[in-house]
C-alpha positions in Angstrom: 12.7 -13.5 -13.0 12.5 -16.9 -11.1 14.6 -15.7 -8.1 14.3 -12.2 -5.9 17.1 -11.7 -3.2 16.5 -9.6 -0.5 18.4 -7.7 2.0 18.1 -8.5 5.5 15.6 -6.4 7.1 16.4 -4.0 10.4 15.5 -4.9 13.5 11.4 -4.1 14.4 10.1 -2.2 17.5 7.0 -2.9 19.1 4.9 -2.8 15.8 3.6 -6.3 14.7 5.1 -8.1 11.8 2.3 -8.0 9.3 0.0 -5.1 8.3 -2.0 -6.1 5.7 -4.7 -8.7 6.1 -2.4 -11.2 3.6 0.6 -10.8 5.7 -1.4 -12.1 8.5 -2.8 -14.6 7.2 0.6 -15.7 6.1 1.5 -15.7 10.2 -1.7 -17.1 11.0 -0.3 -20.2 8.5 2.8 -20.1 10.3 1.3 -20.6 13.8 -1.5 -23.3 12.7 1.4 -25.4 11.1 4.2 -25.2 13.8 3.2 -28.2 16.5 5.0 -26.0 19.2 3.9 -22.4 19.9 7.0 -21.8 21.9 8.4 -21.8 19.2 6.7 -19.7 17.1 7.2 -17.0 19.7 11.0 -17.8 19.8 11.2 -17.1 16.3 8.9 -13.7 16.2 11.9 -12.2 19.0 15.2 -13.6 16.6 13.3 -11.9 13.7 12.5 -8.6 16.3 16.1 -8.6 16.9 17.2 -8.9 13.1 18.7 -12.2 13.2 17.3 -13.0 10.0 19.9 -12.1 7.0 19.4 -11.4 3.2 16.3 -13.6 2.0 16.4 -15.7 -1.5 13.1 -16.3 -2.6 12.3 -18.5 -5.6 9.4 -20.6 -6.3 8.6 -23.1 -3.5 11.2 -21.9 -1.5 12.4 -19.0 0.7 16.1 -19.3 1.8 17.8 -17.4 4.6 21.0 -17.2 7.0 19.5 -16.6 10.5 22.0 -16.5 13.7 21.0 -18.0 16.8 21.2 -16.1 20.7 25.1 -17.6 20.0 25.8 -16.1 16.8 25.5 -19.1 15.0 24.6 -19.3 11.7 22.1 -22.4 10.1 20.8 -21.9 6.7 16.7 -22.5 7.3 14.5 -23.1 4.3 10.5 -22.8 4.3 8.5 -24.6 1.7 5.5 -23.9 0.1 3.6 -25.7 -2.8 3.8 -24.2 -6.4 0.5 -23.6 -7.9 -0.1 -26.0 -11.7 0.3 -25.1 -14.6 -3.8 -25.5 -14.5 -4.0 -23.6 -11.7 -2.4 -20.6 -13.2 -4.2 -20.8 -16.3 -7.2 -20.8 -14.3 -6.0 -17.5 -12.0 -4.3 -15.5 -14.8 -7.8 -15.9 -16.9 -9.6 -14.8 -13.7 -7.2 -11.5 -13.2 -7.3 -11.0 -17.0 -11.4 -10.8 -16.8 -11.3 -8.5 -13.9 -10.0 -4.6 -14.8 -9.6 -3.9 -10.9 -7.9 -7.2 -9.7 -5.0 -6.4 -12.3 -5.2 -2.3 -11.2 -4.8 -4.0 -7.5 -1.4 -6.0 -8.3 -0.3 -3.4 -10.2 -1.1 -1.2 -6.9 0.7 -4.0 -4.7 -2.3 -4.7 -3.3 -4.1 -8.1 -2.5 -8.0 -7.0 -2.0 -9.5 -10.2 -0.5 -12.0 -10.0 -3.1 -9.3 -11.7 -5.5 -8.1 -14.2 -3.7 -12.0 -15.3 -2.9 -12.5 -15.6 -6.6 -8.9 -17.3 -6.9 -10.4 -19.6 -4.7 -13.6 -20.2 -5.7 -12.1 -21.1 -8.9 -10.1 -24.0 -7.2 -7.0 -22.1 -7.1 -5.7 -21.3 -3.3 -3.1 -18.5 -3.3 -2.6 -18.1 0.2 -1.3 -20.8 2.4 -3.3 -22.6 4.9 -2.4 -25.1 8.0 0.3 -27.9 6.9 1.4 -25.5 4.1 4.9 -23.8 5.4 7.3 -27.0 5.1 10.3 -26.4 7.2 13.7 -27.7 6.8 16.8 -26.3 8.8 20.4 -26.9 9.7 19.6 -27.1 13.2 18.3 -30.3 12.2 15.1 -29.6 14.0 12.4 -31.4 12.4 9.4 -28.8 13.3 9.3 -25.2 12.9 12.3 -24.3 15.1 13.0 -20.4 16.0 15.1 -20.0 12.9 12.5 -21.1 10.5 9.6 -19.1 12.4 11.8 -16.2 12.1 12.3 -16.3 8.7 8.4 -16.9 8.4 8.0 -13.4 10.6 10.2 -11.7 8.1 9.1 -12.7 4.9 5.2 -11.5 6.1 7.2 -8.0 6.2 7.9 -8.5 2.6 4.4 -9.8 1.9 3.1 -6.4 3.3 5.4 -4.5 0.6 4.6 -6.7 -2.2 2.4 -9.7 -3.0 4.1 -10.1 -5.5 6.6 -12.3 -3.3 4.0 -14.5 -2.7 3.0 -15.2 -6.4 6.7 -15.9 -6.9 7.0 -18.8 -4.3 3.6 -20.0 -5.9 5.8 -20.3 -9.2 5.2 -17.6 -11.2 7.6 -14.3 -11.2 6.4 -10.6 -11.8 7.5 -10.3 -15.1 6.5 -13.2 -16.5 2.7 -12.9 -14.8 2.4 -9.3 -16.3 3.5 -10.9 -19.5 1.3 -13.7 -19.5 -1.8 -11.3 -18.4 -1.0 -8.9 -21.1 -0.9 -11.7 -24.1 -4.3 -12.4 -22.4 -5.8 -9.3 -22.9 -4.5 -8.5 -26.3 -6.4 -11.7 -27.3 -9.3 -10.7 -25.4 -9.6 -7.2 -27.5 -8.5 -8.4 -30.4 -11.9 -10.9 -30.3 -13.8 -8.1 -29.4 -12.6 -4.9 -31.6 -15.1 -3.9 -34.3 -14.3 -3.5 -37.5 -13.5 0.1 -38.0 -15.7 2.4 -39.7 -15.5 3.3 -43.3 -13.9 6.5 -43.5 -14.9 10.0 -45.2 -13.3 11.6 -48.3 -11.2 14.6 -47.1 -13.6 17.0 -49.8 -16.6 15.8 -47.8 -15.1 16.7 -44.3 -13.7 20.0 -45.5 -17.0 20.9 -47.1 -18.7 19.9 -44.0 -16.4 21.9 -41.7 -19.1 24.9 -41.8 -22.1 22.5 -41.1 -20.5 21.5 -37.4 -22.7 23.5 -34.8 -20.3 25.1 -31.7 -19.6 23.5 -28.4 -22.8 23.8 -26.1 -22.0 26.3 -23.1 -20.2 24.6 -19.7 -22.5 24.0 -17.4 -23.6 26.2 -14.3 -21.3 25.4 -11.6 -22.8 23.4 -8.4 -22.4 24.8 -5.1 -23.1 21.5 -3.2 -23.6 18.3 -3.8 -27.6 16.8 -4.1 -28.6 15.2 -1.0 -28.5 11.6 -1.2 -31.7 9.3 -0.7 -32.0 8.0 2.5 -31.3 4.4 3.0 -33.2 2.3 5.8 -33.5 -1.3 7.0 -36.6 -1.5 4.8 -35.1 -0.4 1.6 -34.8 -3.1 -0.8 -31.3 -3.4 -1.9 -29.1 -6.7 -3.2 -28.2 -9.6 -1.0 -25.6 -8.8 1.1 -25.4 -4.7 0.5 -24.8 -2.6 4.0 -27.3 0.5 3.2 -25.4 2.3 5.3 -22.5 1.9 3.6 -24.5 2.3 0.6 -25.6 5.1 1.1 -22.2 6.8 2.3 -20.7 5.3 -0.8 -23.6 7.6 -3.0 -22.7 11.1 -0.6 -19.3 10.9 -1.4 -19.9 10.3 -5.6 -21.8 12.9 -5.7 -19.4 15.5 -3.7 -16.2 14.4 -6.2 -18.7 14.9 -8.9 -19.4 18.5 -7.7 -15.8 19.2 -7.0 -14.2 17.9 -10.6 -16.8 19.9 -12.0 -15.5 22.6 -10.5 -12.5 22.3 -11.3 -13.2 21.8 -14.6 -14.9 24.6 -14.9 -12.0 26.7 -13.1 -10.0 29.1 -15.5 -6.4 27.2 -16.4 -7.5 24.0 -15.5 -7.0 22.7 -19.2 -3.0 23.4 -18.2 -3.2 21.3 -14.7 -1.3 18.2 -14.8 -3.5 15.5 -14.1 -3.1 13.9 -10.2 -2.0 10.2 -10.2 -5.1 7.9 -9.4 -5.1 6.7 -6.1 -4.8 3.4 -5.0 -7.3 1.7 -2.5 -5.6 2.3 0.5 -5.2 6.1 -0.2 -8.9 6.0 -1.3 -10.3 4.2 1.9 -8.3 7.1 3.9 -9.4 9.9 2.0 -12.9 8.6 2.4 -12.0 8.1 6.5 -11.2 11.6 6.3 -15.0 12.5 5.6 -16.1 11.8 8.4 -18.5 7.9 8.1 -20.6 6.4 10.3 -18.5 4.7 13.1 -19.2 1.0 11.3 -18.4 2.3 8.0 -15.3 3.9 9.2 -14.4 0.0 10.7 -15.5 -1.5 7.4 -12.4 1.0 5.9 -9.8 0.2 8.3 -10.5 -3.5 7.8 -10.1 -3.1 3.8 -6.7 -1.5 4.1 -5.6 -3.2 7.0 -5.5 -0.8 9.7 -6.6 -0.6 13.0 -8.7 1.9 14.8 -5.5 4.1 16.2 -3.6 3.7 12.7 -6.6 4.9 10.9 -7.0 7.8 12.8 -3.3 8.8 12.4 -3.6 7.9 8.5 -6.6 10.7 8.8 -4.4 13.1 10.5 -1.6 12.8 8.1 -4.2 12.9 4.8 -5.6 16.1 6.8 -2.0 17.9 6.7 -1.4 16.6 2.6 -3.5 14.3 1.3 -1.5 11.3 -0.6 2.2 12.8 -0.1 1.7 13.0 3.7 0.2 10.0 4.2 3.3 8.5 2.5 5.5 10.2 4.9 3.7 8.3 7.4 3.8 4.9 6.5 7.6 5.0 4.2 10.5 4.8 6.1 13.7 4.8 3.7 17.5 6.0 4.1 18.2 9.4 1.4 21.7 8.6 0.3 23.5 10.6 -2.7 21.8 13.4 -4.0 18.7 13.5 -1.5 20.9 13.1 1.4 23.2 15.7 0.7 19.9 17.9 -0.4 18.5 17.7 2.9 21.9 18.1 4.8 22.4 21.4 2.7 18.0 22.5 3.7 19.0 21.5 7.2 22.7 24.0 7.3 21.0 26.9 5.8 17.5 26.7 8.1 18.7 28.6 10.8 20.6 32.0 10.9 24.0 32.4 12.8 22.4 34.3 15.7 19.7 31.8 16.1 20.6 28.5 18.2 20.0 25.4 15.9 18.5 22.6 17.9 20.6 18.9 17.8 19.2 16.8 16.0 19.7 12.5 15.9 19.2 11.3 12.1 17.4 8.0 12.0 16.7 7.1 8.3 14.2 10.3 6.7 13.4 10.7 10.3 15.5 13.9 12.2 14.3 14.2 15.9 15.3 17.0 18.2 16.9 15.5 21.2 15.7 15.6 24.4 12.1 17.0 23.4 9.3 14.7 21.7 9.5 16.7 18.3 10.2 15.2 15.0 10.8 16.3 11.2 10.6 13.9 8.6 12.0 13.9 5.3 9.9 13.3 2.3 10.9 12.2 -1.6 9.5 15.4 -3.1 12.0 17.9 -0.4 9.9 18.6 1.6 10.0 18.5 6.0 7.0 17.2 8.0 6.5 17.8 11.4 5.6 15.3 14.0 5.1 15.4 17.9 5.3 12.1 20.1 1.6 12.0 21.7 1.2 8.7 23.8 4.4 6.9 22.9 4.0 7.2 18.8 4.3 9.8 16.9 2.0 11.7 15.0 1.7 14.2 12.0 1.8 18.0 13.4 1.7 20.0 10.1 2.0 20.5 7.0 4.8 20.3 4.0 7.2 22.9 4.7 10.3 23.0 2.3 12.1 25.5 5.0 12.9 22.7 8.1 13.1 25.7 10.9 9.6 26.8 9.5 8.5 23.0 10.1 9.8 22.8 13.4 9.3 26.4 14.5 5.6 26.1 16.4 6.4 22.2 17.7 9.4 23.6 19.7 7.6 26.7 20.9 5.3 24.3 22.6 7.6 21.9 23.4 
């Protein structure tokens, strides 16, 4: 696919434009590149206001409609360089050699480790100052608003998928998985051992008796060993926070204790197996633990977070682990089937002697007017609850698939 169209994005609050550390650096691009600032800042309140309309993006080029204060409409058009056919030989043999920078693509997710090999390979996947080429039909011959706006919305995109970015380096989603999975097809078909002569059925049947039993599970572990202890003085690699280190070794060893349990628990061969997390998940789960306060930084760096949105990540992991934290950071509109699902959980929560409270639907978001309370509709059903505390709102609860039970202890307080 050589060309992805987008719709136009809604209008943003007070939230900044990229949260991840690629979308940023995308911005960070933006302003280097535009001569003046002004500008730049013009641009970031059309794209605020949703000015910016449906967004083609094919390689070197992103295309948009954006509407000046006026209404006006100019087609604007940012430029960036398309990597050589070189260059992607030399970054799709890099992912190909690297199990976790395809599992982190795959994940929609840019670890900065990747595009430091990228680079150190010659191949520069992010762009740097002189790299977004504007062209307008304002005529403007710098960055004007309508190009910087476009810029501030397609970081929003970035932060969804880096795959965009790939794309306006040249190379679409489909063909790059393509292309990496020829790779490593040739890359275990080098390496697969012949196969091992096999063993006349008579021999294995008359050997079936000879097979000594399965050895007894092992004792289960009530807690986890303790950890060594990891100073200044302790010799470790270049570069290696001991610390962290040594945070890093606590938590192994208590999922270790707890998947043997759970091995060991009665049923568990009939447990569907949970979906593996992905890094951002991981580095909140970990949060959750409880770190050492520059550990705990070192985590909301990798996922790109902030102090505050780490902590509410931790409070939403706290109330349900991966599906909560989802609630938290999707926003998307139920139409068809889920909408009329949780208009139908919503008629039938609350008794006809009971007084429903009015609620404003914005998106998967229901809040109870006139209070700071908030339920939020998830993919799986279920309701979340969420109370406004300092001007955003946070997690309050758990799942609940009866809405009135969700609500019932916010509004008591409330």
């Amino acid at each position: 696919m050589s060309e992805r169209t987008f719709d136009a994005l809604p209008p943003v609050g007070g939230r900044g434009f990229a949260q991840s550390w690629w979308g940023r650096a995308w911005l960070k691009a933006l302003e280097d590149t535009a001569l003046d600032g002004q500008q730049v800042k013009s641009g970031r309140q059309h794209a605020r206001a949703g000015a910016v309309g449906a967004m083609s993006v094919r390689p070197g080029r992103i295309t948009a409609l954006v509407h000046d204060r006026d209404g006006t409409p100019y087609r604007s058009d940012v430029l960036i360089h398309q990597l050589s056919a070189a260059d992607w030989d030399r970054f799709l043999d890099l992912v190909a050699g690297h199990a976790g920078h395809i599992a982190a693509l795959l994940d929609r997710d840019m670890p900065p480790h990747l595009v430091e090999d990228a680079a150190a390979a010659g191949v520069e996947l992010l762009p740097g100052i002189g790299d977004l080429e504007p062209e307008c039909g304002c005529d403007a011959w710098d960055h004007c608003p309508h190009t910087a706006a476009l810029c501030h919305q397609v970081a929003r995109l970035l932060d969804q998928d880096p795959f965009v970015l790939l794309l306006m380096r040249g190379r679409g989603e489909r063909q790059l998985l393509e292309e990496l999975q020829a790779r490593n097809t040739a890359r275990t078909t080098a390496h697969t051992p012949e196969p091992p002569a096999g063993v006349p059925a008579g021999e294995a049947f008359a050997a079936r008796g000879l097979v000594p039993p399965l050895p007894a599970p092992p004792p289960p572990v009530e807690a986890p060993g303790r950890p060594p202890v990891l100073t200044g003085d302790t010799p470790t690699a270049a570069g290696i926070d001991a610390e962290a280190l040594q945070f890093l070794i606590a938590d192994a060893a208590e999922r270790a204790r707890r998947l043997l349990a759970e091995a060991l628990a009665a049923g568990h061969e009939l447990t569907p197996v949970p979906e593996a997390l992905t890094l951002r998940q991981d580095a909140v789960r970990m949060a959750a633990t409880g770190p050492p306060e520059r550990v705990a930084a070192r985590l909301a760096t990798g996922c790109g977070y902030g102090p505050s949105e780490l902590a509410r990540a931790v409070r939403a992991w706290g109330y349900g682990g991966p599906a909560a934290l989802a609630v938290l950071e999707e926003e998307w509109a139920p139409e068809g089937e889920d909408l009329a699902r949780a208009r139908d959980g919503l008629a039938g929560a609350w008794q006809e002697d009971e007084s429903a409270p009015r609620l404003r639907a914005t998106r998967n978001h229901w809040t109870v007017v006139g209070t700071g309370v908030q339920l939020r509709y998830g993919r799986d059903g279920g309701w979340w609850p969420y109370r406004k505390e300092g001007g955003r709102w946070q997690p309050a609860g758990s799942r609940d698939r009866d809405p009135a039970a969700a609500l019932a202890n916010l509004l008591a307080e409330s």
